[in-house]
C-alpha positions in Angstrom: -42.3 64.8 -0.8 -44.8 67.4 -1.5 -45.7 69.8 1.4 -48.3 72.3 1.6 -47.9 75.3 4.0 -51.2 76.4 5.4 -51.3 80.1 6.6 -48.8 83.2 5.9 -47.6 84.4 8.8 -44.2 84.5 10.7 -43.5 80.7 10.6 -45.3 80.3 7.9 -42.4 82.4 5.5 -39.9 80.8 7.4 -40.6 77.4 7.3 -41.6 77.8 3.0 -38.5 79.0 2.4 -36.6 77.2 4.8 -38.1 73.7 3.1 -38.3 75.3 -0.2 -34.3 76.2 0.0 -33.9 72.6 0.9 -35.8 71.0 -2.4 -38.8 70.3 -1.1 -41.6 70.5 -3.0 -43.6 73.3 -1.1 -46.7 74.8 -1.6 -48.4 77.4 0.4 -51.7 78.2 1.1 -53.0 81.8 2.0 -55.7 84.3 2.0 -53.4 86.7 0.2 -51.5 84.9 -2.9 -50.9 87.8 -4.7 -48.4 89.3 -1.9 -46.4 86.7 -2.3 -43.4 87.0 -4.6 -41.5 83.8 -6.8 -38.7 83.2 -4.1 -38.7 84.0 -0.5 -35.1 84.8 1.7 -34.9 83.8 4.9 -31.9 85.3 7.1 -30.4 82.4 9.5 -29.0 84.0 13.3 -25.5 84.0 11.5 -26.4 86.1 8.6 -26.9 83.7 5.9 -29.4 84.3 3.2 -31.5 81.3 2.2 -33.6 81.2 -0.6 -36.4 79.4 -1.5 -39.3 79.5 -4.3 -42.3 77.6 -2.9 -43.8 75.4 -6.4 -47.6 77.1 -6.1 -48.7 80.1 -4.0 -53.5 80.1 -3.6 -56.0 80.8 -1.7 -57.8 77.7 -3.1 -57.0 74.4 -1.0 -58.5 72.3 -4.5 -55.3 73.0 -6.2 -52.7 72.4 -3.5 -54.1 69.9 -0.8 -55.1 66.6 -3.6 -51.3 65.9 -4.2 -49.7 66.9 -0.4 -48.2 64.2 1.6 -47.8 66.4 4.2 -50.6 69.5 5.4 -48.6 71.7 8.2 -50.9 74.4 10.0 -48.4 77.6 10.8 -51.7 79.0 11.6 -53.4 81.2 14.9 -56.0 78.9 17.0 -59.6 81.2 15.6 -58.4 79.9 11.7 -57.8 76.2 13.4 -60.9 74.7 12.6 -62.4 76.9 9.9 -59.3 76.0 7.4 -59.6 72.0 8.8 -63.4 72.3 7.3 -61.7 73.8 4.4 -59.4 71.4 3.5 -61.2 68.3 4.5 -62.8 67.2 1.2 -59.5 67.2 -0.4 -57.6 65.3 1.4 -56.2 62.2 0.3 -56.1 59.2 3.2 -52.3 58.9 2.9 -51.7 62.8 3.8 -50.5 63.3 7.2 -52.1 66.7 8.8 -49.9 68.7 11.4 -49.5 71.3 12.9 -46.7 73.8 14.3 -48.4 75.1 17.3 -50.2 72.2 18.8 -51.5 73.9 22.0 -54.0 76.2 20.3 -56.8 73.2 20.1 -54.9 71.6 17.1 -55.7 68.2 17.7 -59.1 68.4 19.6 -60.6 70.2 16.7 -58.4 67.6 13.9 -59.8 64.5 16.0 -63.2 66.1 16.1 -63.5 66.7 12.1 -61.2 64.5 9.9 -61.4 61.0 9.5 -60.7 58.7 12.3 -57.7 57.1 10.5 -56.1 60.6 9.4 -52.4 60.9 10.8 -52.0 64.2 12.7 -48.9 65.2 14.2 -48.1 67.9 16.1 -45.0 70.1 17.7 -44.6 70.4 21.8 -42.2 73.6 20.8 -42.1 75.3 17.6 -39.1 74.2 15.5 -37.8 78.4 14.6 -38.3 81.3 16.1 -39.3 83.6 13.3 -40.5 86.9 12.0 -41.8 88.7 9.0 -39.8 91.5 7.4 -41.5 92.4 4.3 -44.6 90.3 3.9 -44.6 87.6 1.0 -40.8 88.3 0.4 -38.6 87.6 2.9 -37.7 86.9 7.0 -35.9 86.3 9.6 -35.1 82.9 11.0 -33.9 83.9 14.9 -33.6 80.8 16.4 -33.3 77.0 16.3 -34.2 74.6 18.7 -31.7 71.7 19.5 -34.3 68.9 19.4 -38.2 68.7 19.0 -40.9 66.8 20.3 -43.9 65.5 18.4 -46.8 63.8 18.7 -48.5 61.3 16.0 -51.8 60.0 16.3 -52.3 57.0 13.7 -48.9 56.9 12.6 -45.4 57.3 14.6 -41.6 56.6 13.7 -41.9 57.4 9.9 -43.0 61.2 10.6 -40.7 61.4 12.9 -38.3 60.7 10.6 -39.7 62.7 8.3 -40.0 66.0 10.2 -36.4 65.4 11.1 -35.6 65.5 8.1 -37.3 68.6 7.1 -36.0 70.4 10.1 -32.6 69.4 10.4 -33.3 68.5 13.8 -33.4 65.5 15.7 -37.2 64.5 16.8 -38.2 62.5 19.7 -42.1 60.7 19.6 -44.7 61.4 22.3 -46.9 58.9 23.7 -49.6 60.9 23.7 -51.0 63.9 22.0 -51.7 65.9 25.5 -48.1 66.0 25.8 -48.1 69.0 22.8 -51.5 69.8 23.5 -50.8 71.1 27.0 -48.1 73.3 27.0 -46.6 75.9 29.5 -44.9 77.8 26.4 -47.1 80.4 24.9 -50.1 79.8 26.7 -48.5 80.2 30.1 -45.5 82.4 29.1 -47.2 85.5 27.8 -49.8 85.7 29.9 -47.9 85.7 33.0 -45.8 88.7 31.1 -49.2 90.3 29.9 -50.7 90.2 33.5 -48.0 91.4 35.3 -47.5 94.3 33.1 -51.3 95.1 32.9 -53.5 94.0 35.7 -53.3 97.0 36.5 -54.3 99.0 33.8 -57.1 101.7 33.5 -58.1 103.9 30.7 -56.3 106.9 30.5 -52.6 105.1 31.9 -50.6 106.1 28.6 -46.6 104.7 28.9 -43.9 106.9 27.5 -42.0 103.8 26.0 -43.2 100.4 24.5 -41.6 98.0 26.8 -39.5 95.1 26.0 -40.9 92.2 26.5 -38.4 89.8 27.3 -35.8 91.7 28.0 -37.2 93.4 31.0 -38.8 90.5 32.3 -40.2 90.6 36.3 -39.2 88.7 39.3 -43.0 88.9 39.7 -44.0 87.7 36.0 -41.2 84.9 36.3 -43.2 83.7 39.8 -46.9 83.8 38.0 -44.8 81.6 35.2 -43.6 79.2 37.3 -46.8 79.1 39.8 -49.3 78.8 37.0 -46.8 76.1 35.5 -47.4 74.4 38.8 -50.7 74.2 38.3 -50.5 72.7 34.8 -48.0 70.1 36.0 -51.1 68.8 38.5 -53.1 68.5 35.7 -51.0 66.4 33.7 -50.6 63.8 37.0 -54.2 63.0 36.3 -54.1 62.8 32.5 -52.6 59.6 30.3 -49.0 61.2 30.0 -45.7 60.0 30.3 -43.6 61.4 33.9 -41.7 64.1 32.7 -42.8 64.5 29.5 -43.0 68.1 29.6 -40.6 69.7 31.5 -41.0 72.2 34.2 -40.4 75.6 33.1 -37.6 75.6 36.2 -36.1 72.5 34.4 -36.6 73.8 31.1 -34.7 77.0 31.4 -32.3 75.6 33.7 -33.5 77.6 36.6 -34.3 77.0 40.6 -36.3 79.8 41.2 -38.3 83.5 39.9 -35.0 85.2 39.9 -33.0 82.5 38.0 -35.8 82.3 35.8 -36.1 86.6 35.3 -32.3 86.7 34.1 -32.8 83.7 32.0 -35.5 85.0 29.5 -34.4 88.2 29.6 -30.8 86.7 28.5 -32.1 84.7 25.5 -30.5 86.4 22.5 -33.9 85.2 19.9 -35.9 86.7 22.3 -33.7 90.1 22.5 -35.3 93.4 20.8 -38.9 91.6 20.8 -41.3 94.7 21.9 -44.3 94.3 24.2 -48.2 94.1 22.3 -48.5 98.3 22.7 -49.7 100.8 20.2 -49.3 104.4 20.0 -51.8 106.9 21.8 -51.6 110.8 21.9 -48.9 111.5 24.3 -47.4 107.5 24.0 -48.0 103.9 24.6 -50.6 101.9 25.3 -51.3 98.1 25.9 -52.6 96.7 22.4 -55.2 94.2 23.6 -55.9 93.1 20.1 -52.8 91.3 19.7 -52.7 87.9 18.8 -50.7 87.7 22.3 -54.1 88.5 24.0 -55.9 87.2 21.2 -54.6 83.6 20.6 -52.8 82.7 24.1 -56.1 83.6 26.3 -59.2 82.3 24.5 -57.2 79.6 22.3 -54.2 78.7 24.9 -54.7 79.4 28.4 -58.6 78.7 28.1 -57.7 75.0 26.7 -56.0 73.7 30.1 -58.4 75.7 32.3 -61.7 73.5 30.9 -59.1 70.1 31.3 -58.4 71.5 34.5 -62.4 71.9 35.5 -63.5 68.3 34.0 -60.7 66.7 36.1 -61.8 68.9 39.1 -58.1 69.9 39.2 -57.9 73.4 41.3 -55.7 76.2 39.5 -56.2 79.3 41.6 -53.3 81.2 39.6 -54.8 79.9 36.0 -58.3 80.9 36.6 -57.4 84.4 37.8 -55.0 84.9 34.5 -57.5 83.5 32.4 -60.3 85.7 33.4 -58.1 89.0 33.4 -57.5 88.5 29.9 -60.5 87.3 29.0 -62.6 90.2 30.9 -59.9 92.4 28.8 -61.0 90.9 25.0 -64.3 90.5 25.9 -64.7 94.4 26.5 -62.5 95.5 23.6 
């Protein structure tokens, strides 16, 4: 099976070596090719060193998408639709086009511009956590998930099958694409983190210290989490998903309520040593609104379920006040 990568960032080196280690044909597609070296090593959480060398590394989707069976976006919601335009006229009808993060407009933007019989597939939950140590050469691979969740539209049990496979994971099918295009993961989780960190903020408030963004996590960001994830859930009553198809975030991290749900995250051991979006200033820290935490899960995850939200007339006090924080904050950058 032949796979083409599609962007260069932290799951993008992951998951091209991780496949590429495996024997998969793998290609990758990036701005910056000549970055990349032959092989890439991934380090696993127990120290392993997997290596991979992806078959063709380019810039130019003519010489990597004709022979794909498989397209996978690892890409951040702004480069969504700009690489589907891209990559459309070389597309073959057979290749199934997916995507890693699905709740960053993946599928309303696939739907709008590729064929109306392409398969597209998409992830409720990334498959690794990941990051970059030396770009084009090697990363780290900091976490597994136990199961995923996709969802195909024109297509169903053989991708599944497939992205098991690949992933060494059992996969269970969606019944709809909402179900990985609404998601109270990124969208929700690092907002509610961002906002209670910064809402405060003024020009001129410099921190000694960058914080830690898990591991210092608030009673009060854990309650904006699981309010605005209340909010969501309403949504998705009125929408043509299955009960329960995307779990709480009490129910997904095994919690009953803000406190429960504090100690978890800060607990994870993928999420440990992960720093808050800050930059350095004269005398320390400040917040780095630039960041593709403010830049991606405001305009490209957040924003997505507030416009659902307004066409089904669903009220999300706590949503609507995130959302225009963050966006009031980009837009005067």
């Amino acid at each position: 099976m032949n796979i083409c990568i599609c962007g260069g960032g932290n799951l993008g080196h992951v998951i091209t070596g991780y496949l590429a280690h495996k024997g998969y044909e793998v290609s990758l597609l990036t701005r910056h090719p000549e970055g990349w070296s032959d092989t890439l090593q991934i380090t696993t959480p127990d120290g392993t060193t997997l290596k991979g060398s992806p078959t063709q590394i380019s810039a130019d989707p003519s010489a990597l998408i004709p022979q794909a069976d498989v397209v996978l976006f690892c890409l951040p919601g702004f480069a969504i639709a700009e690489t589907l335009k891209t990559i459309r006229p070389h597309l073959q009808s057979k290749t199934a086009v997916g995507s890693v993060v699905s709740s960053t407009g993946f599928f309303f933007e696939a739907l709008s511009l590729l064929s109306s019989t392409q398969t597209l597939f998409g992830f409720q939950r990334v498959p690794f956590i990941a990051r970059v140590e030396e770009y084009g050469h090697s990363a780290r691979l900091l976490g597994y998930k136990e199961s995923l969740s996709v969802a195909v539209v024109n297509g169903g049990a053989e991708i599944a099958d497939k992205l098991s496979a690949m992933f060494d994971t059992p996969v269970t099918l969606l019944g709809s694409h909402y179900e990985v295009s609404l998601s109270n993961s990124n969208p929700l989780l690092h907002p509610a983190r961002l906002y209670s960190l910064w809402k405060d903020w003024r020009p001129g408030v410099v921190y000694p210290r960058q914080a830690l963004f898990y591991e210092e996590w608030s009673e009060e960001a854990a309650q904006l989490y699981i309010d605005m994830d209340s909010e969501l859930q309403s949504l998705l009553a009125v929408l043509p998903v299955k009960k329960g198809a995307l779990p709480t975030v009490r129910d997904y991290y095994e919690s009953h309520d803000a406190a429960s749900l504090a100690q978890k995250l800060r607990s994870i051991e993928a999420f440990k040593g992960i720093l808050a979006p800050m930059k350095l200033a004269k005398d320390g820290y400040v917040p780095d609104f630039q960041s593709r935490y403010f830049t991606e899960d405001f305009p490209y995850g957040l924003a997505i379920i507030y416009r659902l939200c307004q066409d089904h007339q669903v009220n999300v006090p706590t949503i609507e006040c995130v959302l225009k924080w963050g966006m009031s904050i980009i837009n005067n950058v």
